[in-house]
mmCIF entry with sequence, helices, sheets and N, C-alpha, C, O atoms, coordinates in Angstrom:
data_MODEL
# 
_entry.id   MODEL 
# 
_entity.id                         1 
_entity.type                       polymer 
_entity.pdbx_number_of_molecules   1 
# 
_entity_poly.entity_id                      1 
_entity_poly.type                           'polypeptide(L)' 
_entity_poly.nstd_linkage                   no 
_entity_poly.nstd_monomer                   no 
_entity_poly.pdbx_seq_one_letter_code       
;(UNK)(UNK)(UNK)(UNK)(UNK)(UNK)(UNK)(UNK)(UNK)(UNK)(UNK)(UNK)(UNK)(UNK)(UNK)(UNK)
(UNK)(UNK)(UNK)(UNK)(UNK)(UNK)(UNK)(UNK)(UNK)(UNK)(UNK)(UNK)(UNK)(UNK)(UNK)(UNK)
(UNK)(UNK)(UNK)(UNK)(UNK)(UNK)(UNK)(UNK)(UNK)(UNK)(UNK)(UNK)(UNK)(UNK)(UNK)(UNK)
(UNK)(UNK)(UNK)(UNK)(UNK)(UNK)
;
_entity_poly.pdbx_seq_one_letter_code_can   XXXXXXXXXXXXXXXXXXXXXXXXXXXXXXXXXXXXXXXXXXXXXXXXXXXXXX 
_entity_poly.pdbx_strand_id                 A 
# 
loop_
_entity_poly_seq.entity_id 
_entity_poly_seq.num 
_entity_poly_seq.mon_id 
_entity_poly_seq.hetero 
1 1  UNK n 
1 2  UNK n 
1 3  UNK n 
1 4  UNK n 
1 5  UNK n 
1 6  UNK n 
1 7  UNK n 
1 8  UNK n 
1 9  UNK n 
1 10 UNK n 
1 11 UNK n 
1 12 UNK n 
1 13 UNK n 
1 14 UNK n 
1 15 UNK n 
1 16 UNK n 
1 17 UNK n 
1 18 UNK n 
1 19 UNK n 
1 20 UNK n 
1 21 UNK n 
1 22 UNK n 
1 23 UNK n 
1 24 UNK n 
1 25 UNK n 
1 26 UNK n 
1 27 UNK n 
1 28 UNK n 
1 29 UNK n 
1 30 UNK n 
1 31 UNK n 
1 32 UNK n 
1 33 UNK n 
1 34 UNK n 
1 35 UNK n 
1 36 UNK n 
1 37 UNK n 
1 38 UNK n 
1 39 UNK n 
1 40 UNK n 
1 41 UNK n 
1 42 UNK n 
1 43 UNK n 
1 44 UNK n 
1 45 UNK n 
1 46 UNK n 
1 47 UNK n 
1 48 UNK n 
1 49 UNK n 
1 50 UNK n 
1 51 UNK n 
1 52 UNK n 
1 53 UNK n 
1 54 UNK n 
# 
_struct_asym.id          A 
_struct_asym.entity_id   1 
# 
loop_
_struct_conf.conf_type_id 
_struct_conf.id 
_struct_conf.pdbx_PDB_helix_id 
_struct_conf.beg_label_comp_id 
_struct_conf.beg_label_asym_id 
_struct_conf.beg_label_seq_id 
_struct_conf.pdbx_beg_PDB_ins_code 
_struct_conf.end_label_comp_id 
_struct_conf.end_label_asym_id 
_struct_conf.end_label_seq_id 
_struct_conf.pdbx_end_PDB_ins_code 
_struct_conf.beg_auth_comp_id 
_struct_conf.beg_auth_asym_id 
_struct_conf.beg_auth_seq_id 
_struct_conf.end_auth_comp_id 
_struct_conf.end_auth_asym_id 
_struct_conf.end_auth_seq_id 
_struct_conf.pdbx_PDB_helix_class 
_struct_conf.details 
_struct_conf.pdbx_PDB_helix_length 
HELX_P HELX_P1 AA1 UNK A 2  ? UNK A 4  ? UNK A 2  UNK A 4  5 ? 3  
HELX_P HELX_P2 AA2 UNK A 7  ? UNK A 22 ? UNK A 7  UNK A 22 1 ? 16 
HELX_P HELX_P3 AA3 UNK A 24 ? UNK A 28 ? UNK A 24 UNK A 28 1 ? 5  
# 
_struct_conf_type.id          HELX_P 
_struct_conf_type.criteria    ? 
_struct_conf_type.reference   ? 
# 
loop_
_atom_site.group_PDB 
_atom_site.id 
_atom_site.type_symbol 
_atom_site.label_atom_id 
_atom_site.label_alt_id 
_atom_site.label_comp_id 
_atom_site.label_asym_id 
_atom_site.label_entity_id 
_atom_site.label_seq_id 
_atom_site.pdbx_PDB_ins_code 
_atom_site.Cartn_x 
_atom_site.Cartn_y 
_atom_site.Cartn_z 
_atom_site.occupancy 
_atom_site.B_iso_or_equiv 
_atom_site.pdbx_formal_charge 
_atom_site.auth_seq_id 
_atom_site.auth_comp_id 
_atom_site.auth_asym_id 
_atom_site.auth_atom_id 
_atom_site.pdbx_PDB_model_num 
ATOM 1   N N  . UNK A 1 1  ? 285.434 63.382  110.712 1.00 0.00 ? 1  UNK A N  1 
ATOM 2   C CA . UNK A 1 1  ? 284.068 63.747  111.049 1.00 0.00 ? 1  UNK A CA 1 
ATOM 3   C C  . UNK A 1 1  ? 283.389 64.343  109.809 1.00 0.00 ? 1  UNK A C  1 
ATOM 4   O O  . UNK A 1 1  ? 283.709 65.475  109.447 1.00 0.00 ? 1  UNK A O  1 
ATOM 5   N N  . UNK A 1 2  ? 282.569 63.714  109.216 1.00 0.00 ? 2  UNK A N  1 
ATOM 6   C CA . UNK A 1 2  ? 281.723 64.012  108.610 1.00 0.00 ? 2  UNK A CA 1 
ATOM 7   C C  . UNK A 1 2  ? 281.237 65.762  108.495 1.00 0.00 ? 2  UNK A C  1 
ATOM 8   O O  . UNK A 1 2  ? 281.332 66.377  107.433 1.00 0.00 ? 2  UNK A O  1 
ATOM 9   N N  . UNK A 1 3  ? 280.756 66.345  109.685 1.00 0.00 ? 3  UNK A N  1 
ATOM 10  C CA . UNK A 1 3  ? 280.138 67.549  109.345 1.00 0.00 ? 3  UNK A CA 1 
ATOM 11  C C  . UNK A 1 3  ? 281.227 68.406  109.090 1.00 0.00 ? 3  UNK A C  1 
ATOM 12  O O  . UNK A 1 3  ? 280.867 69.542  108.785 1.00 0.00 ? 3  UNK A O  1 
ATOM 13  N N  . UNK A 1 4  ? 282.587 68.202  109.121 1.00 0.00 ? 4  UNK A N  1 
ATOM 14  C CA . UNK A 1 4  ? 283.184 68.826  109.049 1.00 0.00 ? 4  UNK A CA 1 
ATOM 15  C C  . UNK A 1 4  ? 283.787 69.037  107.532 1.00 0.00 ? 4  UNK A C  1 
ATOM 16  O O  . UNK A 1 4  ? 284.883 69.570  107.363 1.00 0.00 ? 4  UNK A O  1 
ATOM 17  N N  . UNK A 1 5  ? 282.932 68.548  106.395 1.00 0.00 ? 5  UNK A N  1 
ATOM 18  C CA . UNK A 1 5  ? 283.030 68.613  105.331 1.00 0.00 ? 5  UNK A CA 1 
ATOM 19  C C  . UNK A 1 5  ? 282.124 69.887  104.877 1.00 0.00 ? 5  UNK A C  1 
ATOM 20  O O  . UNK A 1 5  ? 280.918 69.696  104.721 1.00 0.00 ? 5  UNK A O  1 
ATOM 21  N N  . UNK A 1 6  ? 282.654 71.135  104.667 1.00 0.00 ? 6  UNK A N  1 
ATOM 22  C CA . UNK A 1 6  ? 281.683 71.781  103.648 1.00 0.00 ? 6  UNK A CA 1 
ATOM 23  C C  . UNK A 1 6  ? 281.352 71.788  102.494 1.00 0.00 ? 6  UNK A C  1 
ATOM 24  O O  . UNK A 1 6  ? 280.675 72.701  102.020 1.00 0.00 ? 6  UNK A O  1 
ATOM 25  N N  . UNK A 1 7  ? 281.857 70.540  101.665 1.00 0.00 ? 7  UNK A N  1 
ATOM 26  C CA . UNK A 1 7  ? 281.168 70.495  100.284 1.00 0.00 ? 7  UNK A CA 1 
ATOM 27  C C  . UNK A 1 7  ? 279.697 70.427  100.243 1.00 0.00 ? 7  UNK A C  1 
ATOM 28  O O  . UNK A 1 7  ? 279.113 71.345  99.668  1.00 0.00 ? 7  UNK A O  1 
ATOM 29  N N  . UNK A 1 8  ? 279.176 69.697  100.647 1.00 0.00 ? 8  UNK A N  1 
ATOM 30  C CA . UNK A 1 8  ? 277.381 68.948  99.623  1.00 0.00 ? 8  UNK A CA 1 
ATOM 31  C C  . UNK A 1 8  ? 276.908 70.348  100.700 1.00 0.00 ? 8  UNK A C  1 
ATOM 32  O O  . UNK A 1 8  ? 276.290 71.173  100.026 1.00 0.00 ? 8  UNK A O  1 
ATOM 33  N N  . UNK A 1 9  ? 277.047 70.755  102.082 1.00 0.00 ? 9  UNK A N  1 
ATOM 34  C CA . UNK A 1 9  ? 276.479 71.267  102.835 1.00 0.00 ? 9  UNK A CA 1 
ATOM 35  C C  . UNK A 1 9  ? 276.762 72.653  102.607 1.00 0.00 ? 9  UNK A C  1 
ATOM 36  O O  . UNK A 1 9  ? 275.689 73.241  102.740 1.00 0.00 ? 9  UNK A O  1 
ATOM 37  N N  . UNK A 1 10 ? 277.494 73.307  102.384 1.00 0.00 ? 10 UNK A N  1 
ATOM 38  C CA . UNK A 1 10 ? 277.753 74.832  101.794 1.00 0.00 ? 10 UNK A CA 1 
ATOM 39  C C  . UNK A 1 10 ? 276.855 74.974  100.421 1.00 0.00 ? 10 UNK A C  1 
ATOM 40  O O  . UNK A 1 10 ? 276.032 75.881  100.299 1.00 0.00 ? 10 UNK A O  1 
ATOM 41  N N  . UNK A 1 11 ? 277.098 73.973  99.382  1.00 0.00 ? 11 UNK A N  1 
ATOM 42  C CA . UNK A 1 11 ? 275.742 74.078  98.240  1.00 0.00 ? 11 UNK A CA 1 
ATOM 43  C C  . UNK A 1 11 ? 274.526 74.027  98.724  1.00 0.00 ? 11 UNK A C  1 
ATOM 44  O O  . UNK A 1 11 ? 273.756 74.961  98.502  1.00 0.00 ? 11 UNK A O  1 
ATOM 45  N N  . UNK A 1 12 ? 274.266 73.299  99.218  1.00 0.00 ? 12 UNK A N  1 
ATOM 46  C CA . UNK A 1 12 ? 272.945 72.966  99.987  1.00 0.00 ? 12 UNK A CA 1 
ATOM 47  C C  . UNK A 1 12 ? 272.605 74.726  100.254 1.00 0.00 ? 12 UNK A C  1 
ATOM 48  O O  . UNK A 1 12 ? 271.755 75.386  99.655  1.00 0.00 ? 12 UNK A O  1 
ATOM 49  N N  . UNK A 1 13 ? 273.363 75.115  101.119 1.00 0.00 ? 13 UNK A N  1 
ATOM 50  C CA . UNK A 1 13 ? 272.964 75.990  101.804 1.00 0.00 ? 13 UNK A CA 1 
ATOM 51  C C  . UNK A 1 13 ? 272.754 77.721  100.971 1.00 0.00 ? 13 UNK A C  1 
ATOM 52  O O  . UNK A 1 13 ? 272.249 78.711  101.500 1.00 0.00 ? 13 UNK A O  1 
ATOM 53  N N  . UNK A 1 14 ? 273.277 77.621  99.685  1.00 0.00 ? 14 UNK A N  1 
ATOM 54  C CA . UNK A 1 14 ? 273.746 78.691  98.566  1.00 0.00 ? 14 UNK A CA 1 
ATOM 55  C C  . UNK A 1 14 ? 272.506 78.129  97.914  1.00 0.00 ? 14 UNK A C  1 
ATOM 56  O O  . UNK A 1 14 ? 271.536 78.848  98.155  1.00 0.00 ? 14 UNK A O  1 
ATOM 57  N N  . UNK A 1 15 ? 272.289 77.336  97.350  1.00 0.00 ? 15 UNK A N  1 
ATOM 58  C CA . UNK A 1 15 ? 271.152 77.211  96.859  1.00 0.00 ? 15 UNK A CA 1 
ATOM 59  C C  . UNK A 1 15 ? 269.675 77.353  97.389  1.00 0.00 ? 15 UNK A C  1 
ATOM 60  O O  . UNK A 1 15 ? 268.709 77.872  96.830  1.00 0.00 ? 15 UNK A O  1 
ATOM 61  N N  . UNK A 1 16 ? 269.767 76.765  98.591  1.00 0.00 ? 16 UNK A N  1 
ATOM 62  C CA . UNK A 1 16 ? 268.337 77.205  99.280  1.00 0.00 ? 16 UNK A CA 1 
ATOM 63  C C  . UNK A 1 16 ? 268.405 78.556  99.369  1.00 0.00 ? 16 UNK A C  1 
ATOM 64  O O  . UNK A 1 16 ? 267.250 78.916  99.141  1.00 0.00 ? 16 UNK A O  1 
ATOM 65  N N  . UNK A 1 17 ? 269.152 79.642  99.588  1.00 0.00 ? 17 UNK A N  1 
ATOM 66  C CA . UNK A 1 17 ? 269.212 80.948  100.300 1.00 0.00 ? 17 UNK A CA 1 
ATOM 67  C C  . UNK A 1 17 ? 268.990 81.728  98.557  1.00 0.00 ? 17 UNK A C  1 
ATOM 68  O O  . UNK A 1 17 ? 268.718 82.894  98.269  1.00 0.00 ? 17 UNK A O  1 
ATOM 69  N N  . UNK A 1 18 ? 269.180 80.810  97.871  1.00 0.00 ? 18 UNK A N  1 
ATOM 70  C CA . UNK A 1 18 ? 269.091 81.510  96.086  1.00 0.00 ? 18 UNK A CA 1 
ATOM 71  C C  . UNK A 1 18 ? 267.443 81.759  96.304  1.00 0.00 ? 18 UNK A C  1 
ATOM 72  O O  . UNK A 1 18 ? 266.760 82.775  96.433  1.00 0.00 ? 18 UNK A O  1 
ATOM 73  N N  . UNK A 1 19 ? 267.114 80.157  96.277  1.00 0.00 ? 19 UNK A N  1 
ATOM 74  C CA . UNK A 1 19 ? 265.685 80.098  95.895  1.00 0.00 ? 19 UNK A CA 1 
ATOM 75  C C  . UNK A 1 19 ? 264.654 80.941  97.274  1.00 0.00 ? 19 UNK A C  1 
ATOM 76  O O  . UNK A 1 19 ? 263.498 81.347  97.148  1.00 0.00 ? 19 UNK A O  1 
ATOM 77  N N  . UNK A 1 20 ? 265.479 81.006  98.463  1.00 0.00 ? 20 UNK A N  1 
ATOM 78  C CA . UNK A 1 20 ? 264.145 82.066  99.228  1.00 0.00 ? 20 UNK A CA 1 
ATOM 79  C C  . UNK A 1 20 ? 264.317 83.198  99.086  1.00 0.00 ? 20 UNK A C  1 
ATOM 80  O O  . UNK A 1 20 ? 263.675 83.931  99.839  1.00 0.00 ? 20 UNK A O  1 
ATOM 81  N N  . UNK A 1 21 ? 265.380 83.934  97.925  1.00 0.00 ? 21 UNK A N  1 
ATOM 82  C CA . UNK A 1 21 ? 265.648 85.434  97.868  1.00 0.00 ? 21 UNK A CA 1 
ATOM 83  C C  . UNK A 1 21 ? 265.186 85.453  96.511  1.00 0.00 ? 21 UNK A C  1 
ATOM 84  O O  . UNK A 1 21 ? 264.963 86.642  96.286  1.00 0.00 ? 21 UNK A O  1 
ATOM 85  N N  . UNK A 1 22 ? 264.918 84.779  95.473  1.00 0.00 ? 22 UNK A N  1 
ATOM 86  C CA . UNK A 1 22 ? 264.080 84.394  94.693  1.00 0.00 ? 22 UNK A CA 1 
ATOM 87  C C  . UNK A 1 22 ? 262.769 83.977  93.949  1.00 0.00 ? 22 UNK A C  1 
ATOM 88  O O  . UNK A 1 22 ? 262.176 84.355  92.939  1.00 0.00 ? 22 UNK A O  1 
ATOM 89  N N  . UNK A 1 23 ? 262.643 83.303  94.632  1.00 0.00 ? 23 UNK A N  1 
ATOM 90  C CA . UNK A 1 23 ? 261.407 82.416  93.787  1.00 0.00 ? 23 UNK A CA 1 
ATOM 91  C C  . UNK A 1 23 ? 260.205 82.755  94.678  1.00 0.00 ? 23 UNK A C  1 
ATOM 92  O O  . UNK A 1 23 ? 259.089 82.923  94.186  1.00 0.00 ? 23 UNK A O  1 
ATOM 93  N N  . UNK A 1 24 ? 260.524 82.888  96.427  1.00 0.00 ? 24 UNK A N  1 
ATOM 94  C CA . UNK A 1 24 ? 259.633 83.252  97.194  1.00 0.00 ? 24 UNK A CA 1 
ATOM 95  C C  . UNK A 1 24 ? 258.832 84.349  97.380  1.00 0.00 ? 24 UNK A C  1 
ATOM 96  O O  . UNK A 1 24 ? 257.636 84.451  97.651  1.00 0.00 ? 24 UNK A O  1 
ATOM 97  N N  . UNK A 1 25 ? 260.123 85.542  97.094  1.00 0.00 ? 25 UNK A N  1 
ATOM 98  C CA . UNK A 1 25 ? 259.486 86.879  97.580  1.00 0.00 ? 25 UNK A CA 1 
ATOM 99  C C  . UNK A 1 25 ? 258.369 87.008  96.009  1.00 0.00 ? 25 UNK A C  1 
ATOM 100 O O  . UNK A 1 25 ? 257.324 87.650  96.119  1.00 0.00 ? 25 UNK A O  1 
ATOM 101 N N  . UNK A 1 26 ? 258.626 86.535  95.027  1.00 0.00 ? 26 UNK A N  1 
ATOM 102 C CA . UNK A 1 26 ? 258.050 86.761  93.893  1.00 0.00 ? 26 UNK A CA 1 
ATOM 103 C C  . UNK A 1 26 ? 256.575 86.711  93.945  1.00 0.00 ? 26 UNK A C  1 
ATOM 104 O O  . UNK A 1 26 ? 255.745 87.528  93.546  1.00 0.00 ? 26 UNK A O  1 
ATOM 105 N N  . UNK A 1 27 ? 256.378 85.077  94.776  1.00 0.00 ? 27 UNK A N  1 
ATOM 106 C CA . UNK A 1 27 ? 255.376 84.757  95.174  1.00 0.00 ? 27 UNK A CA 1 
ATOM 107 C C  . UNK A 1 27 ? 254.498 85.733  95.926  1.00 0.00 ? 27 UNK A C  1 
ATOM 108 O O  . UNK A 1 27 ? 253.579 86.522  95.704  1.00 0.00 ? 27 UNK A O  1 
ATOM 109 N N  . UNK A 1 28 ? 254.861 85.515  96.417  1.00 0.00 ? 28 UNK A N  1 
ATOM 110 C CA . UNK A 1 28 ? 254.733 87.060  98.556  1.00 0.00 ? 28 UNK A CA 1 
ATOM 111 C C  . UNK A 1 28 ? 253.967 87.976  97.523  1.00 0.00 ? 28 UNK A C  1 
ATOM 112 O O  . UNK A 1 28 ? 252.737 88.035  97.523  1.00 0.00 ? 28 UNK A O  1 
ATOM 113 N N  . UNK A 1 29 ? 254.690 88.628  96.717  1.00 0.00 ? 29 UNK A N  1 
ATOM 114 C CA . UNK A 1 29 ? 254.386 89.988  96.355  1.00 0.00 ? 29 UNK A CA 1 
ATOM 115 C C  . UNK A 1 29 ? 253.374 89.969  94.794  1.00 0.00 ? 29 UNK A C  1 
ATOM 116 O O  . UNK A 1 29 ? 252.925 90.950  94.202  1.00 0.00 ? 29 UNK A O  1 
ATOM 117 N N  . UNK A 1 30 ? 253.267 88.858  94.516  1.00 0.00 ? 30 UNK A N  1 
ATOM 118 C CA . UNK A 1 30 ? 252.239 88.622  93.556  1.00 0.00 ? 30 UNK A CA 1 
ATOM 119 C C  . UNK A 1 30 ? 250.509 88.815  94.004  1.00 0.00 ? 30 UNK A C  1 
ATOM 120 O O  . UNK A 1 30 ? 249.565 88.958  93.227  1.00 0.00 ? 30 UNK A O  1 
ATOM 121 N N  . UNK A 1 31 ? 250.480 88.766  95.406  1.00 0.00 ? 31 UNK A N  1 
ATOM 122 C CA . UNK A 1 31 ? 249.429 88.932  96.459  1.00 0.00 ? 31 UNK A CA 1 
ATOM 123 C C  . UNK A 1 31 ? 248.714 90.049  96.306  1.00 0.00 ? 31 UNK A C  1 
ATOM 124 O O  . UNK A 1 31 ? 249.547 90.868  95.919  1.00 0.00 ? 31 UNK A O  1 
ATOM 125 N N  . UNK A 1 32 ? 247.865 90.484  96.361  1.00 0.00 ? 32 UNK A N  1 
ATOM 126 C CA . UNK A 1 32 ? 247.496 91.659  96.389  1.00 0.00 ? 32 UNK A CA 1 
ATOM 127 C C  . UNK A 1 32 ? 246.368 92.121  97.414  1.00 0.00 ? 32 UNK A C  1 
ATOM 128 O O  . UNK A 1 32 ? 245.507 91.263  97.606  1.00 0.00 ? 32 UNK A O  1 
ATOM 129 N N  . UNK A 1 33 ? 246.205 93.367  98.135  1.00 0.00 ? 33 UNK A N  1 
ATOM 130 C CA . UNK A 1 33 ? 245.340 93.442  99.333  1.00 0.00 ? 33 UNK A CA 1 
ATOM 131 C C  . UNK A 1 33 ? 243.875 93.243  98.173  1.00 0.00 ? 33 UNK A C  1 
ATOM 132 O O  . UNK A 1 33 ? 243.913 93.265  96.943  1.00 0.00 ? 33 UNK A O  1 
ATOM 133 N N  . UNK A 1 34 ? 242.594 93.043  99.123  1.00 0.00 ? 34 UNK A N  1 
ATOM 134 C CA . UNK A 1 34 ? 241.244 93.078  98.488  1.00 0.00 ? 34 UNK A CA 1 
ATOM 135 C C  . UNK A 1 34 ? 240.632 94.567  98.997  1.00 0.00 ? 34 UNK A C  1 
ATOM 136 O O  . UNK A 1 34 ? 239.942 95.196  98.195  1.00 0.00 ? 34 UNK A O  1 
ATOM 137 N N  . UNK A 1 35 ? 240.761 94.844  99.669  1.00 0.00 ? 35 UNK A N  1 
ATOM 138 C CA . UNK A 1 35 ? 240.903 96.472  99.626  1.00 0.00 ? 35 UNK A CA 1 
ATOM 139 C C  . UNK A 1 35 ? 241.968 97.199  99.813  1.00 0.00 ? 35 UNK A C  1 
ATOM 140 O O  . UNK A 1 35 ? 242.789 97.019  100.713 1.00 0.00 ? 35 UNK A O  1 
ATOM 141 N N  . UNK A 1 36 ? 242.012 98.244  98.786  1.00 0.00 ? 36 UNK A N  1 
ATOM 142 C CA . UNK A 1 36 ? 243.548 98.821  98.671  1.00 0.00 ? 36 UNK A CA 1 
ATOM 143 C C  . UNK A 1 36 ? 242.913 100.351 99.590  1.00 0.00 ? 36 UNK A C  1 
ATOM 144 O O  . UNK A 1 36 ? 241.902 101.050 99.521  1.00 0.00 ? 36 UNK A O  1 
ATOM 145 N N  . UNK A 1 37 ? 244.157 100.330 100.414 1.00 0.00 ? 37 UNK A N  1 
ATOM 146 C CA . UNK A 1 37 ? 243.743 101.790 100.913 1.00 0.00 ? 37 UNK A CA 1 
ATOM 147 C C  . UNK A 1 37 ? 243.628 103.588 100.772 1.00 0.00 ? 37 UNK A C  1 
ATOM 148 O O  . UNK A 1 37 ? 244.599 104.318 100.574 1.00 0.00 ? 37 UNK A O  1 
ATOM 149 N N  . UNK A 1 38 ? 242.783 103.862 100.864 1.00 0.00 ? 38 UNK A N  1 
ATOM 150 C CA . UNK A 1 38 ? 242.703 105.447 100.645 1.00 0.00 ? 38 UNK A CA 1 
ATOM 151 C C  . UNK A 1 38 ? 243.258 106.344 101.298 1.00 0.00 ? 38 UNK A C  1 
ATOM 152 O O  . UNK A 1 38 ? 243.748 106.114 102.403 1.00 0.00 ? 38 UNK A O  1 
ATOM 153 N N  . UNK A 1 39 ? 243.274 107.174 100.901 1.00 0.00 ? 39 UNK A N  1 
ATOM 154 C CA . UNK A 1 39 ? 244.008 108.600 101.872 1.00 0.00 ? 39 UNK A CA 1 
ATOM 155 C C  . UNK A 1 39 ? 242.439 109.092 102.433 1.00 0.00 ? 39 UNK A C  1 
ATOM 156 O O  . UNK A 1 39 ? 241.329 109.180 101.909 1.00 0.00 ? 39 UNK A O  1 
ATOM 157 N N  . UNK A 1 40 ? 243.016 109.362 103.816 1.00 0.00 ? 40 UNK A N  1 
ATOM 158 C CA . UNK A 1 40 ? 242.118 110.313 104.373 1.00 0.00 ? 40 UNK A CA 1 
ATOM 159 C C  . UNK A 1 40 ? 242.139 111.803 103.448 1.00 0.00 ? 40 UNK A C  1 
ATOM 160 O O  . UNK A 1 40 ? 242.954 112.423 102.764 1.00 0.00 ? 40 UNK A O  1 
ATOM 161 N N  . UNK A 1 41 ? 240.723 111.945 103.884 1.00 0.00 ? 41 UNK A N  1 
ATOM 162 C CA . UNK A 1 41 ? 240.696 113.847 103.843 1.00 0.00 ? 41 UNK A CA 1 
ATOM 163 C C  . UNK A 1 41 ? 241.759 114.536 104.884 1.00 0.00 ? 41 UNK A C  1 
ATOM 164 O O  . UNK A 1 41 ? 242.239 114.075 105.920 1.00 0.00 ? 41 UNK A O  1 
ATOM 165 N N  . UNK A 1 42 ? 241.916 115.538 104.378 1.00 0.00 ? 42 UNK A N  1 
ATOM 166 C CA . UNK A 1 42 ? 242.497 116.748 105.118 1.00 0.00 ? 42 UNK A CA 1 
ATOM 167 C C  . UNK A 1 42 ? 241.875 117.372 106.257 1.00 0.00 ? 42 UNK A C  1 
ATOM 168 O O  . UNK A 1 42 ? 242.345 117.711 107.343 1.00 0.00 ? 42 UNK A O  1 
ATOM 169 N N  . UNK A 1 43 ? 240.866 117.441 105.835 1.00 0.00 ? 43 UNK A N  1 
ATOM 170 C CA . UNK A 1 43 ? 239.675 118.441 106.581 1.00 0.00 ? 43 UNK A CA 1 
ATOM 171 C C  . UNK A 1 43 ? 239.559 118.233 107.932 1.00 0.00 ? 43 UNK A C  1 
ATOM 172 O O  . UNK A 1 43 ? 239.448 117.018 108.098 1.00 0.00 ? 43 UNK A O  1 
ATOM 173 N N  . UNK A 1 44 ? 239.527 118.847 109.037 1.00 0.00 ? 44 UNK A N  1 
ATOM 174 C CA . UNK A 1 44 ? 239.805 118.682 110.639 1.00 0.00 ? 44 UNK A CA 1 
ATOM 175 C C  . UNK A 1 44 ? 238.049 117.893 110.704 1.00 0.00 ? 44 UNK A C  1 
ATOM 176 O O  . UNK A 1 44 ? 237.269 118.087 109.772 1.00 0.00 ? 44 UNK A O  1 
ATOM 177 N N  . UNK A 1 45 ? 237.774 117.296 111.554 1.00 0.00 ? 45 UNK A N  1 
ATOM 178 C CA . UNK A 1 45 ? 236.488 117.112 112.058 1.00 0.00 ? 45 UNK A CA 1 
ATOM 179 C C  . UNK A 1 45 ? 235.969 117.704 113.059 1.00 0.00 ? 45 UNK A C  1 
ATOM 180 O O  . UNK A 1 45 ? 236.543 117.730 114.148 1.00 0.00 ? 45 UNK A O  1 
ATOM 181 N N  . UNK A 1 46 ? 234.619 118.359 112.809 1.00 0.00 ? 46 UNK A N  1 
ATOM 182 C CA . UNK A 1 46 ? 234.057 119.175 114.024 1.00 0.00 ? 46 UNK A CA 1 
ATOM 183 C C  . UNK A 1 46 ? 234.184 118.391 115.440 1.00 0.00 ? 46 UNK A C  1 
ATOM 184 O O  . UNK A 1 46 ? 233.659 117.374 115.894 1.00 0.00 ? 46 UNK A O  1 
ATOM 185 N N  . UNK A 1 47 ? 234.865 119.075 115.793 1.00 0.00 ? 47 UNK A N  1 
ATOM 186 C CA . UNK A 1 47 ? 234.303 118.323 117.383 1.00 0.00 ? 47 UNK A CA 1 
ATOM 187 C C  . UNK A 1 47 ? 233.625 119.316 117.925 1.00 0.00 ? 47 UNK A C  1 
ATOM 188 O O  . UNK A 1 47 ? 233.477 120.411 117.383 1.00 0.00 ? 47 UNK A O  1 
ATOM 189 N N  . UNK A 1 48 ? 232.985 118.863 119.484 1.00 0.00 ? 48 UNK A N  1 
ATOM 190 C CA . UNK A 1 48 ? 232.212 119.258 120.048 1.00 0.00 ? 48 UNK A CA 1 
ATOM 191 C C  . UNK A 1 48 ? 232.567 118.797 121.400 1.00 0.00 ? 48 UNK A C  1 
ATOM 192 O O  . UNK A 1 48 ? 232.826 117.602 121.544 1.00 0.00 ? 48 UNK A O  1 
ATOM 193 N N  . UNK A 1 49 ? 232.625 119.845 122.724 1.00 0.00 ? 49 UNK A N  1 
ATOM 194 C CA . UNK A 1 49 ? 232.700 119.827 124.067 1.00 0.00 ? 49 UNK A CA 1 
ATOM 195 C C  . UNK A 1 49 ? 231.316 117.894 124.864 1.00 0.00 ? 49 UNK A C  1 
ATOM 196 O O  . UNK A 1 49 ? 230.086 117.944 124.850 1.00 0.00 ? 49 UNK A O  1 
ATOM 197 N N  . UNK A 1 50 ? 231.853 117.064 125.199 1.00 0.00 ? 50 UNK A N  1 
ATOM 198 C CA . UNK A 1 50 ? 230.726 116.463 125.864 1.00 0.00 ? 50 UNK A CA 1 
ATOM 199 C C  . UNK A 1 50 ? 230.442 117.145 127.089 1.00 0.00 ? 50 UNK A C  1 
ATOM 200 O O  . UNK A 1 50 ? 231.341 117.444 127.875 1.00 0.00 ? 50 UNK A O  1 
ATOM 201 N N  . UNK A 1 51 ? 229.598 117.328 127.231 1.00 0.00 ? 51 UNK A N  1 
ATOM 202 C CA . UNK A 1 51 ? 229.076 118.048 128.809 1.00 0.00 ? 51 UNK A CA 1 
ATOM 203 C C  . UNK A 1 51 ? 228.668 116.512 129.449 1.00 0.00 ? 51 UNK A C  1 
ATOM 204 O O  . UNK A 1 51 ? 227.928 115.675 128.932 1.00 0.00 ? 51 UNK A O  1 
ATOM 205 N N  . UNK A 1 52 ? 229.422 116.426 130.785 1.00 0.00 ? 52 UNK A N  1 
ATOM 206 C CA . UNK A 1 52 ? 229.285 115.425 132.047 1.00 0.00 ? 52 UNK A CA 1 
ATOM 207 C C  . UNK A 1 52 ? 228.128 115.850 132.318 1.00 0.00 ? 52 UNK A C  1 
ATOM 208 O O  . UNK A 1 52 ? 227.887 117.056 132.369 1.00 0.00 ? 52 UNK A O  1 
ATOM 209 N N  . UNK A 1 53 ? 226.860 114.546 132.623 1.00 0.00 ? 53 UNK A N  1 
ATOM 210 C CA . UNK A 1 53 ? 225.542 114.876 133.658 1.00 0.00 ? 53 UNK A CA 1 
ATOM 211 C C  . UNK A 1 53 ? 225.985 115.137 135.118 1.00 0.00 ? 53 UNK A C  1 
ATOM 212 O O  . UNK A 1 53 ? 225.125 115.623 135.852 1.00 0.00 ? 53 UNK A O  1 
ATOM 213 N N  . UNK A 1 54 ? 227.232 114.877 135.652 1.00 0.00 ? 54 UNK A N  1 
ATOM 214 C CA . UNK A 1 54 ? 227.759 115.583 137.087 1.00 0.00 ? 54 UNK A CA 1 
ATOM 215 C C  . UNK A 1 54 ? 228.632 116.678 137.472 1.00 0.00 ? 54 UNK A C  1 
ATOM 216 O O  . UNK A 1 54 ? 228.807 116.940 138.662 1.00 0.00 ? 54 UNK A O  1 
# 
C-alpha cells in the first residue's frame, strides 16, 4: 500500500510546516494597523445622577 510509505510524504509535510512557521508569519507581521492605538487618560470621568421623569 502505497500510503504506507513515509518517504515523499513525511518531506512533503517538514517542508510545508518549515515554510508556514517561516515565510508566512513574516508576512502576517509585516502588516501594520492604520491607526495605532493610544492609552487612555487616567482621569475618572464626571458622572452625573440621571433623574427618571417617573
Amino acid at each position: 500500500m502505497p500510503q504506507l510509505n513515509p518517504n515523499p510524504w513525511f518531506a512533503i509535510l517538514v517542508f510545508s510546516w518549515i515554510i508556514f512557521l517561516t515565510v508566512i508569519p513574516t508576512k502576517i507581521l509585516n502588516h501594520t494597523t492604520p491607526n495605532e492605538p493610544t492609552l487612555m487618560s487616567e482621569e475618572k470621568h464626571k458622572t452625573e445622577p440621571w433623574n427618571w421623569p417617573w
